[in-house]
C-alpha positions as CSV (number, residue, x, y, z in Angstrom):
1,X,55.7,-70.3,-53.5
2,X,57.8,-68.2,-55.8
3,X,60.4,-67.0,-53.3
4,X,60.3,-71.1,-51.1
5,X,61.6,-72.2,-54.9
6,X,64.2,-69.2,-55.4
7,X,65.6,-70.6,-51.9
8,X,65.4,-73.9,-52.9
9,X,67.3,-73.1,-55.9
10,X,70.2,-71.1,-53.7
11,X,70.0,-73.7,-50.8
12,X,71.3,-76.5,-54.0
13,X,73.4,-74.4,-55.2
14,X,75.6,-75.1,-52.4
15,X,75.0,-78.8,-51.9
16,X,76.0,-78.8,-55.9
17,X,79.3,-76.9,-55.1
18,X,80.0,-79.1,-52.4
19,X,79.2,-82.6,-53.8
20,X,81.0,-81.1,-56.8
21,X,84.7,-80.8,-55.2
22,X,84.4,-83.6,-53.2
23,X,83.0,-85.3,-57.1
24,X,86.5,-83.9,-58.6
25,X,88.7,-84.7,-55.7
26,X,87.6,-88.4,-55.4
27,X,88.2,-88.2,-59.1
28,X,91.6,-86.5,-59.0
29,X,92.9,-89.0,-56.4
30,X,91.3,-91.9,-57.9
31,X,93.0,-90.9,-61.3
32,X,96.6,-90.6,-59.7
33,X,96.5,-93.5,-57.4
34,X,95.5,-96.2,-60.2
35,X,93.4,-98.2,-58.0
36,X,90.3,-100.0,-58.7
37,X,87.6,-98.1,-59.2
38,X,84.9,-97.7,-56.2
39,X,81.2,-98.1,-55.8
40,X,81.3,-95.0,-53.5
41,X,82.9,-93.0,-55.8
42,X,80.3,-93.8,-58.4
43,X,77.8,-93.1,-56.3
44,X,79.1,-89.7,-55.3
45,X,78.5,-88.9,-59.0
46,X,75.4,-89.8,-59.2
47,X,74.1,-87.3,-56.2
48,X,76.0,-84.8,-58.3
49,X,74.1,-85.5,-61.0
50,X,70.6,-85.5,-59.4
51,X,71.2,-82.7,-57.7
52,X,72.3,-81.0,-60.4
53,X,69.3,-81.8,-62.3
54,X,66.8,-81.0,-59.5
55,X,68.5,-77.3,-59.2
56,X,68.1,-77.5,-63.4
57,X,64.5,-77.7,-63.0
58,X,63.9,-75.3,-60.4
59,X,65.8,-73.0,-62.3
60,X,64.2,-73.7,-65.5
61,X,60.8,-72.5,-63.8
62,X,62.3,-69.7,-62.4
63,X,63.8,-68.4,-65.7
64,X,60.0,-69.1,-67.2
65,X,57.3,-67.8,-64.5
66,X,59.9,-66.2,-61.7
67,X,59.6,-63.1,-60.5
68,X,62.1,-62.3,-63.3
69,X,60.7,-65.0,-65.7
70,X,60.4,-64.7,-69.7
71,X,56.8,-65.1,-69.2
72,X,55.6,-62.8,-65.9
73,X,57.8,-59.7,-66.4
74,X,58.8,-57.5,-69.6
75,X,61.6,-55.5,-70.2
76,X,61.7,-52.1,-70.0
77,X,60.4,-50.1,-72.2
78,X,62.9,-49.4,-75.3
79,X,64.8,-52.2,-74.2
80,X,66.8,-54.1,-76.2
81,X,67.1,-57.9,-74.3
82,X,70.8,-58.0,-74.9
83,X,71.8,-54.7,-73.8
84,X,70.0,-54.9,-70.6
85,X,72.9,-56.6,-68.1
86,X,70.1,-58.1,-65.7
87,X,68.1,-59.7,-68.1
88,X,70.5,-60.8,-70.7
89,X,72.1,-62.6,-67.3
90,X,69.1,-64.1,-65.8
91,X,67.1,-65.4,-69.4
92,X,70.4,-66.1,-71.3
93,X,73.8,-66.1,-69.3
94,X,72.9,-68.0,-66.4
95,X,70.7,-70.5,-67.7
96,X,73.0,-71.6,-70.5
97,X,76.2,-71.7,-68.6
98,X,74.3,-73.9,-66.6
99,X,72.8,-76.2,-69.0
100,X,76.4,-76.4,-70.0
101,X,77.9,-77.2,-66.6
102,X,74.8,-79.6,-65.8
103,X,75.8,-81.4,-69.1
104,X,79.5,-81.7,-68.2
105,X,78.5,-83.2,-64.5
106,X,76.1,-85.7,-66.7
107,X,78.8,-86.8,-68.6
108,X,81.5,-87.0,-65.6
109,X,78.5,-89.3,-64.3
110,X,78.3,-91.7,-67.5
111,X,82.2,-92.1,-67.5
112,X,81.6,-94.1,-64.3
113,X,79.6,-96.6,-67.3
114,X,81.9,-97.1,-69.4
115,X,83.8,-100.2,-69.7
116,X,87.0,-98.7,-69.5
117,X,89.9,-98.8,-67.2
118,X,89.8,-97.4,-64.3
119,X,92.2,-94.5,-64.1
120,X,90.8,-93.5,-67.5
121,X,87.0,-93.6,-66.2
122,X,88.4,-91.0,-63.2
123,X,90.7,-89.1,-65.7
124,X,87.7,-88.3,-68.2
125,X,85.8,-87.6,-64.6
126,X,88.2,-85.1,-63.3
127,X,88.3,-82.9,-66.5
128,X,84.3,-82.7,-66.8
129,X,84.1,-81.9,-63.4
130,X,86.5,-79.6,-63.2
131,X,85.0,-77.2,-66.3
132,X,81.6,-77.6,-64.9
133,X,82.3,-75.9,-61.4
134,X,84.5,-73.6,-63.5
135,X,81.4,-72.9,-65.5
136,X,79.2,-72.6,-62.5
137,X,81.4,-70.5,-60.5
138,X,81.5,-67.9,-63.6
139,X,77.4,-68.0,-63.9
140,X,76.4,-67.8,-60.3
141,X,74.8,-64.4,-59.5
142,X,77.6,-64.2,-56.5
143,X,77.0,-61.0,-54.5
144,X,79.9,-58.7,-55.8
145,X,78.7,-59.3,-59.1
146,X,77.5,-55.0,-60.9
147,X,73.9,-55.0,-61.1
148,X,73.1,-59.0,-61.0
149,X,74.5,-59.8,-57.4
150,X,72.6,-61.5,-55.1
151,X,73.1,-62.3,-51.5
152,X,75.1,-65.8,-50.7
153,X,71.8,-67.1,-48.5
154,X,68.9,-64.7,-49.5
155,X,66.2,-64.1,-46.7
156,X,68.9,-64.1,-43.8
């Protein structure tokens, strides 16, 4: 069950990516174009969002009870948590950037809300989105990353 969830949680991570550019590029030409804004592009958002929330979860219960987790495995001996690079990524680094990003996708999402004008609804849009796949481009354990690499589609 542990590693089906781990791949579940990579497998996302790519639908997030994806659905995330094509999330800021509907923005980005919704912003400069001044149209009205669209349904589609609202709803675009919104499977940003939930799948950004699903992978959130998963990862939540990995960081806890993973093969890694806070609560099934224990540093090693003389440890200090923040001087070990592998753990100080996967309990502290990885998860909050990603919280972070996950919150800036949310609020990309709610701009679509607000009664506002159009080009300012995609503006606001753009600029969430934009530092949230910065955000999770920095924390993603990408494989030519020292010590906390992984491989781009584990088990293959």
């Amino acid at each position: 069950m542990q590693l089906g969830l781990l791949h579940l949680h990579n497998l996302l991570r790519w639908i997030i990516l994806i659905l995330l550019l094509v999330s800021t590029y509907k923005a980005y030409t919704g912003w400069k174009a001044g149209g009205e804004f669209k349904a589609a592009d609202k709803k675009i958002w919104l499977f940003t969002m939930i799948s950004a929330h699903i992978t959130l979860l998963l990862g939540l219960y990995q960081v806890a009870f993973g093969r890694y987790g806070i609560f099934t495995s224990a540093l090693p001996e003389g440890t200090s948590f923040m001087k070990d690079k592998f753990f100080r990524f996967y309990w502290l680094e990885h998860p909050l950037l990603m919280i972070v990003a996950i919150t800036l996708i949310t609020m990309g999402h709610a701009a679509a809300k607000k009664n506002i004008p159009a080009t300012e609804k995609y503006k606001k849009a753009f600029y969430f989105f934009v530092i949230a796949l910065v955000a999770i481009l920095a924390a993603v354990p990408w494989p030519f990353r020292d010590i906390v690499g992984r491989p781009l589609l584990p088990g293959m």
